[in-house]
Backbone bond lengths (Angstrom), bond angles and torsions (degrees), N, CA, C in turn:
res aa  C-N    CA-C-N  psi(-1)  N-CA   C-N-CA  omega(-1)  CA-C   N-CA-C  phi
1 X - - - 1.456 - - 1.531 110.77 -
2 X 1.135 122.52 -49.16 1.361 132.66 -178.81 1.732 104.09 -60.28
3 X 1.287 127.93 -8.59 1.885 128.65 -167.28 1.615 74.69 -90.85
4 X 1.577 113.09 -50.58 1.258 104.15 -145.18 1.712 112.77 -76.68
5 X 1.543 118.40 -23.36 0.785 134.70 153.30 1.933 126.10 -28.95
6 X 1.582 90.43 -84.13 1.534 102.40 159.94 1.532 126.16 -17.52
7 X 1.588 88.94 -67.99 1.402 119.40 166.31 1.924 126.33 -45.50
8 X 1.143 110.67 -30.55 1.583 133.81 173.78 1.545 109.42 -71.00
9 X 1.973 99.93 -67.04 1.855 95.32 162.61 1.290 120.08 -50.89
10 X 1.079 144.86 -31.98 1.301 154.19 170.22 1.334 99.95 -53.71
11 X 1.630 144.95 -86.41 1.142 131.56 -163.27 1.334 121.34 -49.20
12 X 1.764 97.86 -46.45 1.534 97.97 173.39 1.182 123.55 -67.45
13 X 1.571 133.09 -0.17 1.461 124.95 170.13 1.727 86.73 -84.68
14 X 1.221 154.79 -32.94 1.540 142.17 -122.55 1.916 69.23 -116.91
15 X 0.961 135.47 -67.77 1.769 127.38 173.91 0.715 110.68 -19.06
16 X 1.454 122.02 -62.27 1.549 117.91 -165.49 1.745 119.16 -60.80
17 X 1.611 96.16 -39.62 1.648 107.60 177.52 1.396 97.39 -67.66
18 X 1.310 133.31 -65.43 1.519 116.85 158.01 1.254 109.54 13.55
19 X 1.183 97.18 -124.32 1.672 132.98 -177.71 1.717 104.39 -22.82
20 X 1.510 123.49 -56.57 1.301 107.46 175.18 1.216 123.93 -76.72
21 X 1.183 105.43 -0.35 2.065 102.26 173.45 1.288 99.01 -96.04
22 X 1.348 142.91 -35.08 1.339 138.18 161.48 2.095 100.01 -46.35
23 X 1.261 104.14 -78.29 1.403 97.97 -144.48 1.934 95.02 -66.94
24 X 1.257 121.45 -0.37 1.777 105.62 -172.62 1.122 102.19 -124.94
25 X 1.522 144.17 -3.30 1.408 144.00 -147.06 1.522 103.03 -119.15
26 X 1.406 126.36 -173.33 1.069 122.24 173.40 1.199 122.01 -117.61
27 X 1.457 126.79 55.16 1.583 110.64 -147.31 1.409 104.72 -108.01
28 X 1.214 109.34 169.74 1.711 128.24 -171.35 1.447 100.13 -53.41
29 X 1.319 118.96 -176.96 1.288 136.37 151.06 1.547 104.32 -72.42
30 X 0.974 130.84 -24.61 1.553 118.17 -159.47 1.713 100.20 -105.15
31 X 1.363 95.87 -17.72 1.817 95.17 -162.15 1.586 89.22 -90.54
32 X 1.642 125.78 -26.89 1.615 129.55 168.44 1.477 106.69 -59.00
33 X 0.980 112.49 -63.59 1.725 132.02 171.31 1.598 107.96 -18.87
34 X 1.438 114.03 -59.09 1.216 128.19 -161.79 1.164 109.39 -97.95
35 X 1.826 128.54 -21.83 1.569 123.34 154.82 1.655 118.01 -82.58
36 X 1.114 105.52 -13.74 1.660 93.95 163.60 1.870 108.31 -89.91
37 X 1.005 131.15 -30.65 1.195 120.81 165.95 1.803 110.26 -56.94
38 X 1.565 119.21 -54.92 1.255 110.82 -169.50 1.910 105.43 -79.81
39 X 1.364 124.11 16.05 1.338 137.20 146.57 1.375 123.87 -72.72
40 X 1.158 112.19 -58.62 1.656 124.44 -156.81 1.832 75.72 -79.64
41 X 1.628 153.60 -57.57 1.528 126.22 171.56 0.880 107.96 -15.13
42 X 1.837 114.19 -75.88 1.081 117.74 -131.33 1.932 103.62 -69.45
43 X 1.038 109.24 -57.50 1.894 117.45 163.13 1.089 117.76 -21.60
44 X 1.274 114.63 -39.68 2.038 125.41 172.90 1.135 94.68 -69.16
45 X 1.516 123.91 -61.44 1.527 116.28 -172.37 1.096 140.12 -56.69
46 X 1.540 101.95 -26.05 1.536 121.11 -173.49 1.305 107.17 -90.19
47 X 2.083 110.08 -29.50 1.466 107.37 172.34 1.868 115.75 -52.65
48 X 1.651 87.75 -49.91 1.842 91.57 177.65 1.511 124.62 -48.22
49 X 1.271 115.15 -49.58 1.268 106.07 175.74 1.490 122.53 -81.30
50 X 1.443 121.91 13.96 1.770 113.59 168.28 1.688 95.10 -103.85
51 X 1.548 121.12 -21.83 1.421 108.48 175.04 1.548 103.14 -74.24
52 X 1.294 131.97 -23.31 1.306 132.91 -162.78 1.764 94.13 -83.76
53 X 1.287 121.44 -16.68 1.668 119.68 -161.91 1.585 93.15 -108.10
54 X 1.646 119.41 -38.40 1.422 98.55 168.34 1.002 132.15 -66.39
55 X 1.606 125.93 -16.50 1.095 140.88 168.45 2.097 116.93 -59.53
56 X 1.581 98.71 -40.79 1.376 103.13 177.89 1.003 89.74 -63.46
57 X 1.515 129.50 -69.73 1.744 130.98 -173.67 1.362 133.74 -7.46
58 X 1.526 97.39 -62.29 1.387 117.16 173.02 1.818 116.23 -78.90
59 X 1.246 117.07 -8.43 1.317 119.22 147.69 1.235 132.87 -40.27
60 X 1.372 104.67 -66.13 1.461 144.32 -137.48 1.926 79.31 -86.00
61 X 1.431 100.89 -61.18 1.760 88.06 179.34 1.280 135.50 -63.52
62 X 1.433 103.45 -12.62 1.275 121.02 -175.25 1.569 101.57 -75.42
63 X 1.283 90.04 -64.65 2.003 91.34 167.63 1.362 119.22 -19.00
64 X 1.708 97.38 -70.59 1.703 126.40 -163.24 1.569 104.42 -36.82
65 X 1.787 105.82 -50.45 1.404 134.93 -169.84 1.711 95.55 -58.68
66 X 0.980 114.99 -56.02 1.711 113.83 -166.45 1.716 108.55 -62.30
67 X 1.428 97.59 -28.36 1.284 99.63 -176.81 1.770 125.43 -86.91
68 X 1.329 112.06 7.72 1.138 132.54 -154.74 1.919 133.12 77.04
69 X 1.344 98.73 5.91 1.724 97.96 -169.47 1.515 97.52 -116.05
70 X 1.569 102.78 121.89 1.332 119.28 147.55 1.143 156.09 -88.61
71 X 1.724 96.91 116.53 1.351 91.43 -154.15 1.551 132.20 -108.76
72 X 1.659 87.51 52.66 1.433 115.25 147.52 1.280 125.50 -83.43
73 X 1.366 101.61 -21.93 1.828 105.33 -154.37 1.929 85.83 -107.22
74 X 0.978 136.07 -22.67 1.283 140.79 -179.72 1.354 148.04 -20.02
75 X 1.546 90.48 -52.43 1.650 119.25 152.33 1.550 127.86 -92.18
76 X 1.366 101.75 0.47 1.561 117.49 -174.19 1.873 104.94 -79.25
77 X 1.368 123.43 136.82 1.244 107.65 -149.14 1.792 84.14 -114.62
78 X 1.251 89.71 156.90 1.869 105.62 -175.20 1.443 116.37 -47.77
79 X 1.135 149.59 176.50 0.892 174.84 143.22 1.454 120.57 -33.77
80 X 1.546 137.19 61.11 1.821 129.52 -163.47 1.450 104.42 -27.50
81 X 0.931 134.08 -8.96 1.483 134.57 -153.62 1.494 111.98 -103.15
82 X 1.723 98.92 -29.46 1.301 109.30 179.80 1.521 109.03 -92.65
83 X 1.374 125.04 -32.61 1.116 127.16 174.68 1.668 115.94 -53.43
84 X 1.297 112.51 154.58 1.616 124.86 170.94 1.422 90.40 -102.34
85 X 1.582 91.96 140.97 1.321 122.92 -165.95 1.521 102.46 -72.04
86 X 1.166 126.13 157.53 1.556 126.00 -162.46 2.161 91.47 -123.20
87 X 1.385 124.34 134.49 1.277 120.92 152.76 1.091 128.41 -106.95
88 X 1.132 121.36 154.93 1.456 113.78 171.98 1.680 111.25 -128.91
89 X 0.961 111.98 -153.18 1.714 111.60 -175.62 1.377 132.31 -25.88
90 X 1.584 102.87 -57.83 1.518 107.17 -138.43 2.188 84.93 -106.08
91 X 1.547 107.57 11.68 1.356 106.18 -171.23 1.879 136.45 91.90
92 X 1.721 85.41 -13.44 1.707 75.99 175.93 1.429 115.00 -105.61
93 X 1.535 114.64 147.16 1.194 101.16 -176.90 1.891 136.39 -81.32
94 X 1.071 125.09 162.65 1.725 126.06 172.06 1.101 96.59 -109.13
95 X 2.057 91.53 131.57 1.657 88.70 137.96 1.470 119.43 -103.29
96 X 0.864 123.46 158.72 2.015 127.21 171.93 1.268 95.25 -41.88
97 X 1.585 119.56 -157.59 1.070 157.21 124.85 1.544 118.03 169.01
98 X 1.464 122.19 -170.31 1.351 101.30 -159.56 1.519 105.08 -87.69
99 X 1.509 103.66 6.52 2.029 95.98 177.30 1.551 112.54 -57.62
100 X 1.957 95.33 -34.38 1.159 103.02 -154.04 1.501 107.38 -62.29
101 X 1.058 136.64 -42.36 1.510 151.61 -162.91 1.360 108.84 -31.95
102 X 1.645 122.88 159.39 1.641 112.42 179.31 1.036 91.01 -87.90
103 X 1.653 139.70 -28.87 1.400 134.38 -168.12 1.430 135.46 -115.25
């Protein structure tokens, strides 16, 4: 999975050159002809391997599920209430939450 992966960034970097040598370049009819054909592959290909990764996806939860973890609730962050309060310097305390995050 991971070749095919690799392999996925790869098309989608060669798409992108696609698409901007079509829309900024000067090319023939035949040399357009032949990058939208070697596009519309690559799109099939790239379609196959994200149906092939939702498929791991839905594995992976299926697993999670057998094992007791839901992984809906997964990224869902605790409760401030439950957390112990964090101090820092000057004595007052923080709680987290998800404002706080850089992302």
């Amino acid at each position: 999975m991971t070749n095919n992966i690799n392999n996925f960034e790869s098309m989608m970097m060669r798409l992108r050159t696609i698409a901007d040598t079509m829309e900024n370049d000067d090319v023939t009819l035949a040399e357009s002809l032949k990058l939208f054909e070697e596009g519309m592959d690559l799109g099939k290909e790239c379609r196959g391997i994200l149906s092939s990764v939702e498929v791991r996806v839905n594995e992976i939860k299926e697993q999670a599920k057998r094992v007791g973890i839901d992984p809906a609730t997964t990224n869902t962050p605790p409760n401030n209430s439950q957390l112990p309060p964090s101090g820092n310097n000057n004595g007052t305390t923080i709680n987290p939450s998800v404002t706080d995050l850089p992302f």
